[in-house]
MIMAR-249158 format. One line per field, with one value per residue (C-alpha): x, y, z; residue in three letters. Coordinates in pm, 1 decimal. Layout:
// MIMAR-249158
x c(X/...)
y c(Y/...)
z c(Z/...)
residuo c(ala/...)
// end
This chain:
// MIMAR-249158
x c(-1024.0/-1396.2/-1557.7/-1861.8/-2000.2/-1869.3/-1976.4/-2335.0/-2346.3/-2218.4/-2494.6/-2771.4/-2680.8/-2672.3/-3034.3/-3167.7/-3061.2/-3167.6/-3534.4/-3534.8/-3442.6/-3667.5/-3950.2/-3948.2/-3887.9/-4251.8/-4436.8/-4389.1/-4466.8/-4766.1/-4836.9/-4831.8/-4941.3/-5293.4/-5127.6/-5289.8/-5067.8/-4758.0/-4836.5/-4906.6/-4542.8/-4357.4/-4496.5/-4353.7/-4058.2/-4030.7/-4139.1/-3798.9/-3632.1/-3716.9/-3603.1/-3242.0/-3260.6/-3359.2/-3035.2/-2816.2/-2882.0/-2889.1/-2585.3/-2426.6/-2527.0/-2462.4/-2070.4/-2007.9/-1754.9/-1832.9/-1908.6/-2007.3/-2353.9/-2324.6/-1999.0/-2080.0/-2150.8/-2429.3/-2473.2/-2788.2/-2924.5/-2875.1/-3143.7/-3378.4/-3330.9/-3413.1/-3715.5/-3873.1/-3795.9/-3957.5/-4287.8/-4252.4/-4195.6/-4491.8/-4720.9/-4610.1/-4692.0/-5039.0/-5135.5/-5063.4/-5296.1/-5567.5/-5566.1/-5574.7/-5853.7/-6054.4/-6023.7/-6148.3/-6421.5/-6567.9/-6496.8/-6302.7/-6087.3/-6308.4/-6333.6/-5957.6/-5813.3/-5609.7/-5261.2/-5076.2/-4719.9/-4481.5/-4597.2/-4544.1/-4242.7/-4146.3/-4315.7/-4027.1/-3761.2/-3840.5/-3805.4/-3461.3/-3352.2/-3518.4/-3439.9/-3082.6/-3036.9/-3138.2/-2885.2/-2654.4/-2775.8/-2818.0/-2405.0/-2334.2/-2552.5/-2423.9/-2046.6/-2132.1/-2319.6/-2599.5/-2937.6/-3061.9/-2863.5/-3071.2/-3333.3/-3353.9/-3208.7/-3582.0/-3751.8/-3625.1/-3716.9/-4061.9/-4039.8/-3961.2/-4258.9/-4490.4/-4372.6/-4487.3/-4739.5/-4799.9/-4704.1/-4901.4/-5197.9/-5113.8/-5053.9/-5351.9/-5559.2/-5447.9/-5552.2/-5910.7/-5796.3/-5749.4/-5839.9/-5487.9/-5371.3/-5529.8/-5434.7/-5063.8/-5071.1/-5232.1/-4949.1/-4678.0/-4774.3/-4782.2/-4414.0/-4340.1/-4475.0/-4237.6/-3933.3/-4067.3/-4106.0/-3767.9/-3589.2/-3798.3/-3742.5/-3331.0/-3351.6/-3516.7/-3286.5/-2973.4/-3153.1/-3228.7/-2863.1/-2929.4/-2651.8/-2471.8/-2482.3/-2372.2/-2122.8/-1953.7/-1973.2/-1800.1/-1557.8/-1462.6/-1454.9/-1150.4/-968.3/-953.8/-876.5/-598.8/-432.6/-88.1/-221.2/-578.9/-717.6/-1071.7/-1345.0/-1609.9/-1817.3/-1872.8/-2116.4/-2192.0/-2404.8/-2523.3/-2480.5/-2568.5/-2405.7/-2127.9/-2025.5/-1974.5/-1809.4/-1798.7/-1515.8/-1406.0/-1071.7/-955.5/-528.9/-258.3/-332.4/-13.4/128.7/170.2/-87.1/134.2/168.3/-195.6/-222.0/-15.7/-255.4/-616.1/-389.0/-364.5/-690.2/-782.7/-564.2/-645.6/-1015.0/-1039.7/-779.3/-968.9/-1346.5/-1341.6/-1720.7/-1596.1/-1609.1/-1545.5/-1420.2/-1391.2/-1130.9/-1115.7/-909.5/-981.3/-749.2/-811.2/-925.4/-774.4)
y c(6776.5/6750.5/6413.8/6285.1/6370.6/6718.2/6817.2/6644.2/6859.7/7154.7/7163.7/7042.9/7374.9/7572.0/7436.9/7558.7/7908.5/7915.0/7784.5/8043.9/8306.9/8215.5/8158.3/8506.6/8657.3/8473.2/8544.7/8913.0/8954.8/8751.6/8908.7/9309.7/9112.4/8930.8/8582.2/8293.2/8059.3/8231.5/8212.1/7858.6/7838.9/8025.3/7737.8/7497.9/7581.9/7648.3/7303.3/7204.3/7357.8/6980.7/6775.9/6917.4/6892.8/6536.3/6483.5/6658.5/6376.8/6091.4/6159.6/6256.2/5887.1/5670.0/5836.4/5706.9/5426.3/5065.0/4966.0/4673.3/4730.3/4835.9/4596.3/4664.0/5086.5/5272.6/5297.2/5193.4/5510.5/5702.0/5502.6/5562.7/5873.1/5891.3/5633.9/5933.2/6191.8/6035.2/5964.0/6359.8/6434.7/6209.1/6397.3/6709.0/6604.8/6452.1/6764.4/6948.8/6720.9/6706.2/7094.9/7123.0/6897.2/7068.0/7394.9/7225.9/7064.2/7331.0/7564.7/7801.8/7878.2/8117.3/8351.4/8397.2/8782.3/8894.5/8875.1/9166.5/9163.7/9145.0/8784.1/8699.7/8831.9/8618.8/8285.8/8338.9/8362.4/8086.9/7863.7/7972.4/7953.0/7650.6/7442.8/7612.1/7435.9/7170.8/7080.5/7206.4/6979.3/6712.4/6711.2/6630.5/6394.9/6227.1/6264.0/6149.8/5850.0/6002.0/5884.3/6149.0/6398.7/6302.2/6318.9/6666.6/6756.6/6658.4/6879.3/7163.2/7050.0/6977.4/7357.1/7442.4/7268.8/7413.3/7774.9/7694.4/7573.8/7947.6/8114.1/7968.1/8037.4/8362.3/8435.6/8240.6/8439.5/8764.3/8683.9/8609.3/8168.8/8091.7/7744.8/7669.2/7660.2/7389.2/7185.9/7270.5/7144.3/6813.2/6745.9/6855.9/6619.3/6325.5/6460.1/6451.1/6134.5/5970.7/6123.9/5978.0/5621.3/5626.2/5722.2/5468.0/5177.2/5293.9/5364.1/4997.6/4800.5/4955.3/4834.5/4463.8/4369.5/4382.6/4327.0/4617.2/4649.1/4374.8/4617.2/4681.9/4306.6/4251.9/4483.4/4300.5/3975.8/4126.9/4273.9/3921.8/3739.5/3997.9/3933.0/3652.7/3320.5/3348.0/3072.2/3126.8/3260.3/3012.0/3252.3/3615.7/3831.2/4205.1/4339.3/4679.1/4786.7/5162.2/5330.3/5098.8/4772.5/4421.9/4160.8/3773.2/3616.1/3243.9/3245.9/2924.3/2882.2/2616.0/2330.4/2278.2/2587.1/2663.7/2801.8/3120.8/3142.6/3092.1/3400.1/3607.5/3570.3/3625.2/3911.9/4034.8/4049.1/4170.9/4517.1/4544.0/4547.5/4784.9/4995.1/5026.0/5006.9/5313.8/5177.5/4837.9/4859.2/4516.1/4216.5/3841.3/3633.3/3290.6/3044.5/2705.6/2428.5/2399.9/2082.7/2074.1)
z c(-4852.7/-4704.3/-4676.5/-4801.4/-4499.9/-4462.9/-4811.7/-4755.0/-4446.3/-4620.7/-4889.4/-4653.6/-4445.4/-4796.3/-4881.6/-4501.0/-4575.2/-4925.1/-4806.0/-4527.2/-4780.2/-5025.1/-4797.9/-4640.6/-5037.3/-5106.7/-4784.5/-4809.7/-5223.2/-5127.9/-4863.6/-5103.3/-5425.1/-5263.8/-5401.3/-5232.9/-5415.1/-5329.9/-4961.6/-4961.3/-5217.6/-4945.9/-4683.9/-4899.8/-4929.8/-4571.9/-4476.9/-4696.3/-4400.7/-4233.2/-4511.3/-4521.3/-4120.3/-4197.8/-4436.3/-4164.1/-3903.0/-4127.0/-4300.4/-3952.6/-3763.1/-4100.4/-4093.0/-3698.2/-3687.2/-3601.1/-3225.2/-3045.4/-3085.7/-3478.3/-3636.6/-4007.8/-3897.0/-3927.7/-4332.9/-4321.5/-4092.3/-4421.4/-4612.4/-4325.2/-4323.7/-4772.3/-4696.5/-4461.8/-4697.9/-4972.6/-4750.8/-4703.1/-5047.4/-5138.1/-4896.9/-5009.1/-5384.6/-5270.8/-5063.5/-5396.5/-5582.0/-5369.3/-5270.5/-5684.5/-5725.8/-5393.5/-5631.2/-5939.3/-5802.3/-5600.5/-5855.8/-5569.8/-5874.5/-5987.1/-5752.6/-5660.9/-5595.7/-5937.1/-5789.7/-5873.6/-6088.7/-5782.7/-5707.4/-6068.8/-6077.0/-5746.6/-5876.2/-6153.5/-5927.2/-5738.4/-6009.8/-6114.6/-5745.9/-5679.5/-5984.0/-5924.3/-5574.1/-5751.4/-5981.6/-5685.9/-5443.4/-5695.9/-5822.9/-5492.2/-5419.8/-5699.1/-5651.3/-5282.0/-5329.1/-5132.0/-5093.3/-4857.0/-5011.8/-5360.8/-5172.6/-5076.7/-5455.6/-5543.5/-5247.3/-5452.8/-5753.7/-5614.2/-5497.4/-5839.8/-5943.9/-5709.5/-5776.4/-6174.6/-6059.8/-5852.2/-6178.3/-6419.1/-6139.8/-6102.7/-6469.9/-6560.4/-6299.0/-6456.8/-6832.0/-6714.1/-6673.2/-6317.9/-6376.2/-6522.6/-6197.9/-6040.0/-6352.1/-6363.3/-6012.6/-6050.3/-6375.7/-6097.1/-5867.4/-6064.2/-6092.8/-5747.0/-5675.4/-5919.4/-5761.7/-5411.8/-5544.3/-5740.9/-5374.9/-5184.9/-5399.5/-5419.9/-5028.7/-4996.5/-5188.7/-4996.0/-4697.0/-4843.4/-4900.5/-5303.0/-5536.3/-5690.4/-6029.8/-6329.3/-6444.4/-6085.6/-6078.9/-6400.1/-6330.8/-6028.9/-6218.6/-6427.5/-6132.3/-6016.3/-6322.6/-6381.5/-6013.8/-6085.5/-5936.0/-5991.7/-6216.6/-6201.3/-5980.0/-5806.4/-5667.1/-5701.2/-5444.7/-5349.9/-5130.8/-5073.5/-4755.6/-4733.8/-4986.6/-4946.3/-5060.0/-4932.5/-5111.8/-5068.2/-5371.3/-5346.1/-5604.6/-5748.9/-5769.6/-5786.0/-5553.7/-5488.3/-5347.0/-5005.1/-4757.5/-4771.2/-5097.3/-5094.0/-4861.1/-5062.5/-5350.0/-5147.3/-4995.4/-5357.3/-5444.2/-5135.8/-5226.6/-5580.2/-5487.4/-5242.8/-5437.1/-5777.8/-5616.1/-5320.4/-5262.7/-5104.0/-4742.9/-4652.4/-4919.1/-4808.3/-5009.5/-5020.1/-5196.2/-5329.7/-5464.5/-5861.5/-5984.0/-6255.0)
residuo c(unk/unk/unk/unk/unk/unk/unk/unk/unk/unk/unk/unk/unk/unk/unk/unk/unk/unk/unk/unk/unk/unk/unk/unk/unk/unk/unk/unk/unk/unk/unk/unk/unk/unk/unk/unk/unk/unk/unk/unk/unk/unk/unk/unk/unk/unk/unk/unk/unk/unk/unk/unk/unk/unk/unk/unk/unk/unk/unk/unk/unk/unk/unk/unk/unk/unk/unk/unk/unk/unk/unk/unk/unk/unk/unk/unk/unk/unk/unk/unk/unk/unk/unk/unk/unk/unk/unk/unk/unk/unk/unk/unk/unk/unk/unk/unk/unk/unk/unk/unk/unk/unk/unk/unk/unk/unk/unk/unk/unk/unk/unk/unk/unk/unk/unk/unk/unk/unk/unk/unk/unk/unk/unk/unk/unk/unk/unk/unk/unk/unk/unk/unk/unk/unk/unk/unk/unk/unk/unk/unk/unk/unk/unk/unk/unk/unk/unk/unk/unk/unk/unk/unk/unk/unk/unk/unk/unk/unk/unk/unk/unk/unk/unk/unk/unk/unk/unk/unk/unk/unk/unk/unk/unk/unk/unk/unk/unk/unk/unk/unk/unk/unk/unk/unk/unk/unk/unk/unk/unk/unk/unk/unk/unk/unk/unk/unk/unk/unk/unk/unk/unk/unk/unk/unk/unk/unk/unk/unk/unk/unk/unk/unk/unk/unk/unk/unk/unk/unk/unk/unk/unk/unk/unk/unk/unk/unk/unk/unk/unk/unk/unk/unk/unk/unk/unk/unk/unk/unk/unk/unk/unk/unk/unk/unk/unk/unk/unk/unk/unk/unk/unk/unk/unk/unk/unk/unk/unk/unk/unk/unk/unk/unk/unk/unk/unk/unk/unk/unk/unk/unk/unk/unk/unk/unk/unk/unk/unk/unk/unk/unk/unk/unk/unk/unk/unk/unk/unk/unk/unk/unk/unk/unk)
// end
């Protein structure tokens, strides 16, 4: 059974070759078709190339086991390496926009080549490929807990963007409206600057120790409460560490029992956490005397 790791590694790998496919399939039908837009498409999607380079080595340093130097591991190296992805995926959503607005303004637009059907036909393939890898890239990401790995799902959806963007330039070019291009581009980058944001702020938040979510929370409330010799809970905290949690829980139980009897209850918790929460890294129990 592959690890987290393994399969983030897998599909970054998958996402190289698809780019390097895909690239070469644009260069060359822009290249026969006169396409402007395609060539610049088929740089784009070879710049991806990077980004799942990027994932690769983040993923890679964030899975090495604690040292001396690192105690609590290297979790965190993964959120670096979705903060610079989302810088590039912001850059590659402004260049968009402002080579759009460049077109508009100088009305360049106007006196593009007609591209001929081939790079239409391309443009259209793109997008099913692209917004493919996608959904691919974007399962696993998901069922890994992947920042970086999310990351790079939104590089090809970016692609995807940009190659409607090509098509609706190319088409528009063809019925006599070449200005729909530039405007289809400025819409898509408004797109793709959303996406960066969303993965900045998550990358940031993994990297400020913030709380996981109420409902994780809550859950873990109940675990507790459910464990034999818990009587209440004092205190309650998480911290996201990575894609991984850290716990701090201070558990209140019978005064008068015995320090191991005590144990045997923190020891408890302690199991039924880490057993029903495969997030928690590290959980702290501690036990109080109840006042009561």
């Amino acid at each position: 059974m592959e690890t987290p790791e393994q399969t983030a590694v897998r599909v970054s790998v998958i996402s190289i070759i698809g780019n390097i496919f895909l690239s070469l399939i644009k260069l060359i039908a822009g290249i026969i078709a006169h396409s402007p837009a395609m060539i610049s498409d088929a740089v784009h999607s070879a710049s991806d190339v990077f980004s799942s380079v990027i994932v690769i080595v983040g993923v890679r340093i964030s899975a090495k086991a604690e040292d001396k130097e690192h105690p609590y591991g290297h979790e965190r190296f993964e959120c670096v390496a979705s903060i610079v992805l989302a810088v590039v995926l912001l850059v590659t959503g402004l260049f968009i926009g402002a080579e759009a607005m460049e077109k508009i303004t100088s009305g360049s637009y106007k006196s593009m080549v007609i591209p001929e059907i081939p790079a239409l036909v391309t443009a259209v393939i793109s997008i099913v490929s692209k917004e493919g890898m996608f959904w691919y890239t974007r399962y696993y990401a998901i069922k890994t807990d992947s920042g970086a790995v999310m990351a790079d799902a939104w590089h090809h959806r970016s692609d995807a963007l940009s190659s409607v963007g090509a098509f609706v330039g190319i088409a528009g070019a063809r019925m006599g409206f070449s200005i729909l291009e530039p405007l289809a581009c400025l819409l898509i980058c408004l797109f793709i600057a959303k996406a960066s944001f969303d993965i900045f702020r998550d990358a940031v938040d993994k990297m400020v120790d913030h709380s996981c979510d109420n409902e994780t929370e809550d859950k873990m409330r109940k675990c507790v409460l459910s464990q034999e010799g818990v009587n209440g809970i004092d205190i309650l905290r998480t911290r996201v560490f990575g894609n991984r949690i850290y716990a701090d829980i201070e558990i209140t139980a019978d005064g008068e029992k015995t320090l191991t009897e005590g144990h045997e209850i923190a020891e408890k918790v302690h199991s039924e956490i880490e057993n029903n929460f495969p997030k928690v890294k590290h959980i702290m129990v501690h036990v109080n005397p109840d006042k009561q």
